[in-house]
FIFI-606552 format. One record per residue: x, y negated, z of N, C-alpha, C in turn; residue number from 1; residue in three letters. Coordinates in steps of 0.2 Angstrom, whole numbers, plus 5000, padded with zeros to 4 digits. Layout:
# FIFI-606552
 n_east n_north n_up ca_east ca_north ca_up c_east c_north c_up   n res
      X       Y    Z       X        Y     Z      X       Y    Z NUM ala
...
***
This chain:
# FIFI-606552
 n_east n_north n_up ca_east ca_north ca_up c_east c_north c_up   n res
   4922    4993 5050    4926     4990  5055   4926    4982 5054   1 unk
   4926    4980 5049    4927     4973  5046   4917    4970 5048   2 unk
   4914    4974 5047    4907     4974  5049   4905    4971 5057   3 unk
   4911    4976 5060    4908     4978  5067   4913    4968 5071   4 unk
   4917    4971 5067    4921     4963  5070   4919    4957 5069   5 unk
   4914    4956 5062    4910     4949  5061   4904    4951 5067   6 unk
   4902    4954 5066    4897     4954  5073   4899    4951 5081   7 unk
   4906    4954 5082    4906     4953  5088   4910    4947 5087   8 unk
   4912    4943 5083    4915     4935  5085   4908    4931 5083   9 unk
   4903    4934 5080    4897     4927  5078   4892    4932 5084  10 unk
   4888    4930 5088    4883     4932  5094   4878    4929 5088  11 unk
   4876    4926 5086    4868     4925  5081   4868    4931 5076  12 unk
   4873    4936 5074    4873     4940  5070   4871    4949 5073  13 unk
   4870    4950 5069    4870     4959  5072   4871    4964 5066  14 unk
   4870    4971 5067    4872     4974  5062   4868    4975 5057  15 unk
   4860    4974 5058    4858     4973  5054   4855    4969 5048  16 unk
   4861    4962 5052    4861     4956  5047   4867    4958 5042  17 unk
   4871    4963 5042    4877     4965  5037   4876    4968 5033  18 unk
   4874    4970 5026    4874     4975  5021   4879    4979 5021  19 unk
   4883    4984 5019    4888     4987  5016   4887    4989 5011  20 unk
   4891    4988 5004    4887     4989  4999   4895    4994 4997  21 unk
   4893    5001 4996    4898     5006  4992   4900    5005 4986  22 unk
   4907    5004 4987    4908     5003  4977   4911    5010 4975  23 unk
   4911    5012 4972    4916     5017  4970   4920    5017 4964  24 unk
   4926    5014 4963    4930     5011  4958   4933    5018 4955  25 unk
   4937    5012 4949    4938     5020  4941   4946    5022 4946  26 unk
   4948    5018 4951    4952     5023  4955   4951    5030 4958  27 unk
   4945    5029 4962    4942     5033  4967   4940    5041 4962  28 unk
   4937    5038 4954    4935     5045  4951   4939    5047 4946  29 unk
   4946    5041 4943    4948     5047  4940   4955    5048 4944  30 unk
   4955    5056 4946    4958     5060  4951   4963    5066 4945  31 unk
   4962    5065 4939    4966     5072  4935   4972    5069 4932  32 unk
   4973    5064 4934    4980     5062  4930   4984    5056 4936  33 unk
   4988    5054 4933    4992     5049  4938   4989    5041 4935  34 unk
   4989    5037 4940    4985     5031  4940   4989    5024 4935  35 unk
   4996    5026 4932    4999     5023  4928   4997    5022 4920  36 unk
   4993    5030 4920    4990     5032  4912   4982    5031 4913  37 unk
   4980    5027 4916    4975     5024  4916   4973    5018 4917  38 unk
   4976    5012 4917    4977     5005  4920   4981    5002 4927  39 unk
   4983    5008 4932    4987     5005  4936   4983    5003 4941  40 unk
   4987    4998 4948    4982     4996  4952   4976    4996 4953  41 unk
   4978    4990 4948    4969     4985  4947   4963    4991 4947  42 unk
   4966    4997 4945    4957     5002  4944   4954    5003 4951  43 unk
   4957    5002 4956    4954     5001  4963   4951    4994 4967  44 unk
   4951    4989 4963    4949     4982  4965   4945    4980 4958  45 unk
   4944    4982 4951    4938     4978  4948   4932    4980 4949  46 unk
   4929    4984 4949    4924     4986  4949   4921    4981 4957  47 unk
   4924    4981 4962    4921     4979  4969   4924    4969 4965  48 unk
   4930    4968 4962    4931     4959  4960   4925    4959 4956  49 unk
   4922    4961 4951    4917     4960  4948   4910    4959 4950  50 unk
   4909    4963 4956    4903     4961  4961   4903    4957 4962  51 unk
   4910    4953 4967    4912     4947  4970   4908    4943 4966  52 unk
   4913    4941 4960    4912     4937  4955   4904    4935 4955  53 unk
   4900    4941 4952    4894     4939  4949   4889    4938 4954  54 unk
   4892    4938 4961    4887     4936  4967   4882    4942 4970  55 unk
   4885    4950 4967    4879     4953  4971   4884    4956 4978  56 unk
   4890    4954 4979    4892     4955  4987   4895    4949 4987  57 unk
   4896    4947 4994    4900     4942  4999   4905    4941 4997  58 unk
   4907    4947 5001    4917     4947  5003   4919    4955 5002  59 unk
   4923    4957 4998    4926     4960  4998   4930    4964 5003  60 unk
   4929    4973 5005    4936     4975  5010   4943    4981 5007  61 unk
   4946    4976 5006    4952     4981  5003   4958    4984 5006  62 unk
   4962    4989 5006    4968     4990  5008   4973    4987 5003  63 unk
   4977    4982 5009    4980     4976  5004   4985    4980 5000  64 unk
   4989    4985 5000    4993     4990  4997   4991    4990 4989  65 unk
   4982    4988 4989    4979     4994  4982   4980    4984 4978  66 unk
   4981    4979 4982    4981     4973  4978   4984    4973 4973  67 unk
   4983    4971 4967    4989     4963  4963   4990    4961 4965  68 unk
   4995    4958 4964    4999     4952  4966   4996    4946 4962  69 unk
   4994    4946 4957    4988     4940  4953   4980    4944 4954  70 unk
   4978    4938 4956    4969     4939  4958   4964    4937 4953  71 unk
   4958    4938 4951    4955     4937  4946   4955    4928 4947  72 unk
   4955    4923 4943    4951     4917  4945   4944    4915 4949  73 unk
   4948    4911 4955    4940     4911  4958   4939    4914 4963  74 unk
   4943    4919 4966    4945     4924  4970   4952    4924 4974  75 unk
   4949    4925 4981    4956     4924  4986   4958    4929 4991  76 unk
   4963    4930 4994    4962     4935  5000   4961    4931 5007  77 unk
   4955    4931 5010    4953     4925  5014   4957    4928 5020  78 unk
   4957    4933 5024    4959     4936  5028   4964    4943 5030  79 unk
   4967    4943 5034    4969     4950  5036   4969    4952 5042  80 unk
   4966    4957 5042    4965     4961  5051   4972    4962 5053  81 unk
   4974    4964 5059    4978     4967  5062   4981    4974 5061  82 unk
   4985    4973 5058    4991     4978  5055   4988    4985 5060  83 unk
   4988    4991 5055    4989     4999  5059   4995    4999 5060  84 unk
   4996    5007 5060    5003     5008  5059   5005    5008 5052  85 unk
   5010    5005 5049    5014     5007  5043   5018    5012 5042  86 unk
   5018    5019 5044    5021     5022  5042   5018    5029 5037  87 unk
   5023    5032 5034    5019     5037  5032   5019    5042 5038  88 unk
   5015    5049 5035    5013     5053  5039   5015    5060 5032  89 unk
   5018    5062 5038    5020     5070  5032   5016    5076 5035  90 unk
   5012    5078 5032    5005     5082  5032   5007    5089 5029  91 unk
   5003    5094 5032    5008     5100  5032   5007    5106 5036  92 unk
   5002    5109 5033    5001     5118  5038   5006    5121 5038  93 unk
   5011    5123 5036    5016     5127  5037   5022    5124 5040  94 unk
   5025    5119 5040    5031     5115  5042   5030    5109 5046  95 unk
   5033    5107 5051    5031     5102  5058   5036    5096 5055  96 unk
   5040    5097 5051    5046     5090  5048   5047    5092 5041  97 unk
   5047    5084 5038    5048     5087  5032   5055    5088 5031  98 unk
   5061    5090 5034    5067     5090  5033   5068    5099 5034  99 unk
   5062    5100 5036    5061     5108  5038   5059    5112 5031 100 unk
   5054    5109 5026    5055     5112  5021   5060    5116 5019 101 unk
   5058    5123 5014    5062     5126  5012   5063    5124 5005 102 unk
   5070    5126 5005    5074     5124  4997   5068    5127 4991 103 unk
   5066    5121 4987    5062     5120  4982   5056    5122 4983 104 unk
   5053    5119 4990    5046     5118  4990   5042    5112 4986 105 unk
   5036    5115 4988    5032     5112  4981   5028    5104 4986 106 unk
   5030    5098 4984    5028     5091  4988   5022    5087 4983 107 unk
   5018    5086 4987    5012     5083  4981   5011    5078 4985 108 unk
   5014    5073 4978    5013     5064  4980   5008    5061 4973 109 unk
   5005    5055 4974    5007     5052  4966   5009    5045 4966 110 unk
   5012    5044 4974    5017     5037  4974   5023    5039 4971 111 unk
   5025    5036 4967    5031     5034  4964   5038    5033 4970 112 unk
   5036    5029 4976    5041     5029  4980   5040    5033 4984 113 unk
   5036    5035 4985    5035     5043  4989   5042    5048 4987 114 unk
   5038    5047 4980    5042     5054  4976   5050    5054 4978 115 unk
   5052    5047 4976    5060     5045  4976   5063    5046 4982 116 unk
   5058    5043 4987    5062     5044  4995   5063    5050 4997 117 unk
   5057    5054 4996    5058     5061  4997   5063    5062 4993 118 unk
   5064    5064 4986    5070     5067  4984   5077    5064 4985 119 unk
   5076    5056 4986    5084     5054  4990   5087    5060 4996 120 unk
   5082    5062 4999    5083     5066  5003   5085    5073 5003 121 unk
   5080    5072 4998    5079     5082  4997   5077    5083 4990 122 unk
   5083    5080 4986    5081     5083  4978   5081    5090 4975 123 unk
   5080    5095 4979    5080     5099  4977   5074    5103 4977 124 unk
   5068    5098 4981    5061     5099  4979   5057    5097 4974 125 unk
   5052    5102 4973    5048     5101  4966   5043    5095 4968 126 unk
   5041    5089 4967    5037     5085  4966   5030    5086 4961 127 unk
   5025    5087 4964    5017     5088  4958   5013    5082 4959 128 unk
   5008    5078 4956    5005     5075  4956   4998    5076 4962 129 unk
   4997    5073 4967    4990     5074  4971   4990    5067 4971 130 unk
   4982    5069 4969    4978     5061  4971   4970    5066 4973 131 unk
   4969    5058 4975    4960     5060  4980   4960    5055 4986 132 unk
   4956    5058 4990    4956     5052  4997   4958    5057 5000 133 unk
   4959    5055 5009    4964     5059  5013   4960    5066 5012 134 unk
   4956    5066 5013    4950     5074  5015   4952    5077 5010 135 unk
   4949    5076 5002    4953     5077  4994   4961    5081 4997 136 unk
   4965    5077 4998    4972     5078  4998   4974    5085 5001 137 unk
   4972    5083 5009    4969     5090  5014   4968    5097 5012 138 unk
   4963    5096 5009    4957     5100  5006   4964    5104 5000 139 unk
   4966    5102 4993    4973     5103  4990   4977    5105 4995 140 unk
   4981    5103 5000    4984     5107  5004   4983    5114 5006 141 unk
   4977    5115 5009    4975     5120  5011   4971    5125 5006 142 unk
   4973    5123 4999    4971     5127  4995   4977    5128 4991 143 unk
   4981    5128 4994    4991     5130  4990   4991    5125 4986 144 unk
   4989    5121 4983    4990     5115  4977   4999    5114 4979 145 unk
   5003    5114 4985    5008     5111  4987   5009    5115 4995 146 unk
   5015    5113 4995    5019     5115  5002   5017    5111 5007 147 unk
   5017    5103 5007    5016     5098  5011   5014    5092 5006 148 unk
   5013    5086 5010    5011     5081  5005   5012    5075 5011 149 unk
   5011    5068 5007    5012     5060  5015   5007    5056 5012 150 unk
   5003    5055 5018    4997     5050  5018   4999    5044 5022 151 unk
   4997    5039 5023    4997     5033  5026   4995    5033 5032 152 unk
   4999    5034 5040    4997     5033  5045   4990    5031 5049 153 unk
   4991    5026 5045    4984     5018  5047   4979    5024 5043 154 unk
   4979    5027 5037    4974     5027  5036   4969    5034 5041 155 unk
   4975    5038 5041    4975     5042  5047   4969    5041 5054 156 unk
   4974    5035 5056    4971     5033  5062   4964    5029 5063 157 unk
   4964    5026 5055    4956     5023  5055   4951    5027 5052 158 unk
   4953    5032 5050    4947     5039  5050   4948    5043 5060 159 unk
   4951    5042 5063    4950     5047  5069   4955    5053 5067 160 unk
   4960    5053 5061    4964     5059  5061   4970    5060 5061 161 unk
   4971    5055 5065    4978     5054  5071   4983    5062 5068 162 unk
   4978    5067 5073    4982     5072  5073   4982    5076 5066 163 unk
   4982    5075 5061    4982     5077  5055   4991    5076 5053 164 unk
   4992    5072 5055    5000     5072  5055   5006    5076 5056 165 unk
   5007    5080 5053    5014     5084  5059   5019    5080 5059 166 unk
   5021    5074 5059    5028     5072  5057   5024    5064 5058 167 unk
   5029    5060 5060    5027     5052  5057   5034    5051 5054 168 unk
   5033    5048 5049    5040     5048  5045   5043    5042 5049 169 unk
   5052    5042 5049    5055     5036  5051   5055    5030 5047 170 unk
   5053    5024 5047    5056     5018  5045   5061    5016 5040 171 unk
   5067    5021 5045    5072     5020  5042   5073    5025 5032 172 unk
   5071    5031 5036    5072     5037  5026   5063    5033 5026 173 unk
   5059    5033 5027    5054     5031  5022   5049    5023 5024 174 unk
   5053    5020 5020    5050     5012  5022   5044    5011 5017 175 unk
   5040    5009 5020    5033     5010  5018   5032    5004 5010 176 unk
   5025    5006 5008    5024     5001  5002   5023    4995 5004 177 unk
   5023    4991 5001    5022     4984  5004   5016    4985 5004 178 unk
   5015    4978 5010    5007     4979  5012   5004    4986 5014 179 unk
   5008    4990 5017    5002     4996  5019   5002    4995 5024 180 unk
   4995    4997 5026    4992     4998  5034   4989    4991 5035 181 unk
   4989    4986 5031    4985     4982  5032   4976    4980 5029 182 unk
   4971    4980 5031    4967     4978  5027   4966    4970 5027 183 unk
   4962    4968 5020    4962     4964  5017   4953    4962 5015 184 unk
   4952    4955 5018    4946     4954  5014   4948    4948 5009 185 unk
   4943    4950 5003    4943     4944  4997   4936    4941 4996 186 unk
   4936    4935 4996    4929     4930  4995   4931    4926 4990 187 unk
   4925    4924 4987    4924     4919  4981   4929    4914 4983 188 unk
   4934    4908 4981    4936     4904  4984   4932    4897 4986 189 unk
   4928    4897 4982    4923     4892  4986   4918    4894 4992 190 unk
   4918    4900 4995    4912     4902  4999   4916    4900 5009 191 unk
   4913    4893 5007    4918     4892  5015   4912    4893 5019 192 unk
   4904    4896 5019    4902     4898  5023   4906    4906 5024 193 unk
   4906    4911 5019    4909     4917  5021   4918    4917 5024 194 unk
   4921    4912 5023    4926     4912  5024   4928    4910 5033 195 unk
   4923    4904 5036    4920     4902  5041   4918    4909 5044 196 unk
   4914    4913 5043    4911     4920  5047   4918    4924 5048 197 unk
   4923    4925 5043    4928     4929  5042   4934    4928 5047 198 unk
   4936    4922 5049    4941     4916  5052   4942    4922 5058 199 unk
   4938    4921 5063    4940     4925  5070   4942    4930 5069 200 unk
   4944    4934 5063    4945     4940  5061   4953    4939 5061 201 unk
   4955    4935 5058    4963     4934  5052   4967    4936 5061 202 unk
   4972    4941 5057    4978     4940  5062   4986    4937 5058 203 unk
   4987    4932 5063    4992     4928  5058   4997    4932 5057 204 unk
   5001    4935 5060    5008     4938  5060   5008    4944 5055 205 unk
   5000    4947 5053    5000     4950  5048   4999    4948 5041 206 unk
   4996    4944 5039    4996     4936  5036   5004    4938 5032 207 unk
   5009    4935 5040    5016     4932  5036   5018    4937 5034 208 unk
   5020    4945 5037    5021     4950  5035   5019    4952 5028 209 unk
   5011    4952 5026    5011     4954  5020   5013    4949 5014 210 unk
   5012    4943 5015    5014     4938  5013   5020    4940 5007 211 unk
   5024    4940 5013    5032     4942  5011   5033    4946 5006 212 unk
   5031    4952 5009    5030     4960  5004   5029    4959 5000 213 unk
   5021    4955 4996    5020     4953  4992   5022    4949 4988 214 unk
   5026    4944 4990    5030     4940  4987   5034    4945 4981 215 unk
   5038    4949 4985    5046     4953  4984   5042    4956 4978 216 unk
   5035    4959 4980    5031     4964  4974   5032    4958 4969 217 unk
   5029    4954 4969    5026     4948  4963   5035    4947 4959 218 unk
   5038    4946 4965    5046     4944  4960   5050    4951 4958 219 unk
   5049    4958 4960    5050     4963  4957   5045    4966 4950 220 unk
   5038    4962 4947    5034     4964  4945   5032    4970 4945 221 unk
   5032    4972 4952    5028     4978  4956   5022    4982 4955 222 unk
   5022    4987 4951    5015     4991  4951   5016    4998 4952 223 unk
   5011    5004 4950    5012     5009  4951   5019    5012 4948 224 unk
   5022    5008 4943    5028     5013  4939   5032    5011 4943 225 unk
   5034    5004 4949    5040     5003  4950   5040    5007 4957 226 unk
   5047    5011 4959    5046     5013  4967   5047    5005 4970 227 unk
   5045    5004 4975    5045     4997  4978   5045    4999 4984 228 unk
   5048    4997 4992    5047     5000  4996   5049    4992 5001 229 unk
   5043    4991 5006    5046     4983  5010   5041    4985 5015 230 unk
   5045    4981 5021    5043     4982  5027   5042    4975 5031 231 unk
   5040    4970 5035    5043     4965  5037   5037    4965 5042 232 unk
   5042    4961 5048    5038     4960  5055   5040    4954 5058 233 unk
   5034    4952 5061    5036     4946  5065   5039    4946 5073 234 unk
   5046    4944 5072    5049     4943  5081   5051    4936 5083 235 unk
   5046    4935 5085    5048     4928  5091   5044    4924 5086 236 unk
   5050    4920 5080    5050     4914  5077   5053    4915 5070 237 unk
   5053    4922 5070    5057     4926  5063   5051    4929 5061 238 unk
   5051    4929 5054    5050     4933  5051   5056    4940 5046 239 unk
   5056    4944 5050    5061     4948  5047   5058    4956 5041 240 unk
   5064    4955 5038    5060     4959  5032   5068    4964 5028 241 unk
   5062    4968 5027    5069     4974  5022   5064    4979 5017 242 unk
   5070    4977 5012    5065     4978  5006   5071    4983 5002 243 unk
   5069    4987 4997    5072     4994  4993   5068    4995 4987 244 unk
   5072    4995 4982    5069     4997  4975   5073    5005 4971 245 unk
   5069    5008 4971    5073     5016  4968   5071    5016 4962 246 unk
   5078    5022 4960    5076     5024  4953   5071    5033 4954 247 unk
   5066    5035 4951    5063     5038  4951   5063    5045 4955 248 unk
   5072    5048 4953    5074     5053  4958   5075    5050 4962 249 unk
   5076    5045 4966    5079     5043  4973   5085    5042 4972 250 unk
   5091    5045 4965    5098     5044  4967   5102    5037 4967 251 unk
   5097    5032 4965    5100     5026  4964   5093    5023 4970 252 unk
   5096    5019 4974    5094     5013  4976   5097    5008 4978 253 unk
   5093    5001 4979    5095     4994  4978   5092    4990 4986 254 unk
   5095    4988 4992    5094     4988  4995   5093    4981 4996 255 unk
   5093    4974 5001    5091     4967  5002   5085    4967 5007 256 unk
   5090    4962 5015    5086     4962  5019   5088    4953 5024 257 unk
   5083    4951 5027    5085     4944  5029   5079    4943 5033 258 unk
   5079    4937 5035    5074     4934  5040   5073    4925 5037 259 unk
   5066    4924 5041    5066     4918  5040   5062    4916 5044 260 unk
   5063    4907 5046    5055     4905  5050   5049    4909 5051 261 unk
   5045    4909 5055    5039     4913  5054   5034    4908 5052 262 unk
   5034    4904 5048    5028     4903  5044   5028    4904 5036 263 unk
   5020    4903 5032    5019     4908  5026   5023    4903 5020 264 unk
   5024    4897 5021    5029     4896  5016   5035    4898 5016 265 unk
   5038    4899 5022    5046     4901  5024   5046    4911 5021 266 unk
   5040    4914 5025    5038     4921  5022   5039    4922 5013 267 unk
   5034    4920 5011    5033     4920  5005   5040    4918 5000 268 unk
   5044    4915 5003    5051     4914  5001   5056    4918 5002 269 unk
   5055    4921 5008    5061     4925  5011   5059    4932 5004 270 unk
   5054    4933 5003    5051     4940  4998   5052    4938 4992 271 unk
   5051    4932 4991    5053     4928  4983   5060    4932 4980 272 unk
   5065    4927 4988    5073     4927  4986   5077    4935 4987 273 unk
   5073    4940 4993    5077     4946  4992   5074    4950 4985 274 unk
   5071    4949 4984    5065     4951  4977   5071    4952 4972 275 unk
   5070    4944 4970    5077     4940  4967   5082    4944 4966 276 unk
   5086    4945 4975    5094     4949  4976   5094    4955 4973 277 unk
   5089    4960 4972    5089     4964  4971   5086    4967 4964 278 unk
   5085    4961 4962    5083     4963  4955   5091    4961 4948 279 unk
   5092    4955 4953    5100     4954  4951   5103    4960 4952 280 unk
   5104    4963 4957    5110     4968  4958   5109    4973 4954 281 unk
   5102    4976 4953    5101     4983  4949   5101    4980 4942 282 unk
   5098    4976 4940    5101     4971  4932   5098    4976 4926 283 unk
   5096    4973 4920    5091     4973  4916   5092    4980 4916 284 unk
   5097    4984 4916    5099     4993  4912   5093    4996 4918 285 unk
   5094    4995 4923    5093     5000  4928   5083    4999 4929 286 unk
   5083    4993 4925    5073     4993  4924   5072    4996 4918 287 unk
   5077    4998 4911    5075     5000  4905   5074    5007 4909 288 unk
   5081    5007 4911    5081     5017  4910   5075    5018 4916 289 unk
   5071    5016 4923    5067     5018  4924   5061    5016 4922 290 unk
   5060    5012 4917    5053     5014  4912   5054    5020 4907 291 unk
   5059    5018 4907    5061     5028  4901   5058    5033 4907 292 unk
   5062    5032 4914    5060     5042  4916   5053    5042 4918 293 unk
   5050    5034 4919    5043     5034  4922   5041    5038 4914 294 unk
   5040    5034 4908    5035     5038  4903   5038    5045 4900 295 unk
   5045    5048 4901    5045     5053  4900   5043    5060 4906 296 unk
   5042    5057 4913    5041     5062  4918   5034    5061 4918 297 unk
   5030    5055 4915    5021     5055  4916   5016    5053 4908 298 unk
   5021    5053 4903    5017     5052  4897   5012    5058 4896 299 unk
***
């Protein structure tokens, strides 16, 4: 996608000026445990920042969701495409809504906020870990691993499996990760020829939006153990945003929402300060005890 888009904003290019070089990160293969008892995010961005770095690729394409909020030195996120959809998708042979489950069915996530928002709602289901990529997840489905499971809309829709979905979850019971559904390229920070080719790509109002998100992450210090959950869109001259931090079962959450100018200083502040609000409110107990139930529900 990111391929086919520098082609068509540069005419001296074509596709077989573009390389695509497959990385396959220690995300992608280690699939037997949860990603928290392995190093966490980052094991889905170094392997491909390491290439960056040492010059055997250009530009990096990532789903800005799988980001740190701190970049290696030397490394930026030059651009963002035009937002998918942000929502999840609740996946499912037997059941058309997840509200349709039956008491104590079996849900396989390995989002932490997945798991909460669903049990907010329906704690009386069994949560199991599933990891893989969409087909992976699928494929566990369809072999009883689990009753139902929620994939990523956008991601859905940019494999062509729209209808894979029986459900698109609401905004309101399931507010997505930050930064999902947006892709992300990251270039060396001095390559202003690669940055130059990149340009006609960037959509700004997705820019501000993840901006923000990120922010809230950075001022929540957001990773796989925290649920985190932020949404934000651009209307007219606003940037408006709502952001939610749970504890593991879903029965506690911490709410903060606001708007700001739409530009990325204003953004990037509006994330800082509900971050902030929210982490004031929930207050130092309510981060011990969910590092307690993360390492006693996944050590």
């Amino acid at each position: 996608m990111v391929r086919d888009q520098i082609v068509a904003a540069h005419e001296e290019l074509g596709a077989d000026d573009i390389e695509i070089v497959v990385i396959k990160t220690s995300g992608d293969r280690i699939l037997d445990r949860h990603l928290m008892n392995a190093g966490g995010k980052g094991l889905f961005t170094k392997e491909i920042e390491e290439a960056l770095i040492d010059g055997s690729i250009d530009c990096a394409v990532h789903s800005s969701k799988d980001m740190p909020t701190a970049l290696p030195d030397g490394l930026e996120l030059s651009i963002f495409l035009k937002r998918e959809d942000p929502r999840d998708a609740f996946i499912s042979d037997k059941f058309s809504h997840f509200l349709d489950l039956p008491h104590g069915a079996t849900l396989g996530t390995a989002s932490l906020r997945r798991r909460a928002q669903a049990l907010r709602l329906r704690p009386d289901l069994k949560v199991v870990t599933f990891r893989g990529n969409v087909q992976t997840r699928i494929k566990k489905l369809k072999e009883g691993e689990a009753d139902a499971t929620f994939l990523a809309q956008a991601g859905l829709n940019r494999l062509g499996m729209a209808e894979a979905a029986a459900e698109k979850l609401s905004l309101e019971d399931f507010l997505p990760a930050p930064a999902q559904g947006a892709v992300t390229v990251e270039v060396r920070a001095d390559d202003v020829r690669m940055k130059n080719l990149l340009a006609p790509l960037h959509d700004h109002e997705t820019a501000l939006a993840v901006a923000a998100e990120r922010a809230l992450l950075a001022r929540l210090d957001g990773s796989c153990r925290t649920p985190i959950a932020a949404h934000a869109t651009v209307q007219g001259n606003l940037v408006m945003m709502q952001a939610m931090l749970l504890s593991v079962d879903g029965a506690t959450i911490h709410e903060a929402g606001g708007s700001c100018p739409a530009t990325l200083e204003d953004a990037q502040n509006l994330g800082t300060n509900l971050g902030a609000t929210i982490r004031e409110a929930a207050g130092p107990q309510f981060f011990a005890d969910l590092t307690a139930a993360v390492e006693a529900e996944f050590q």
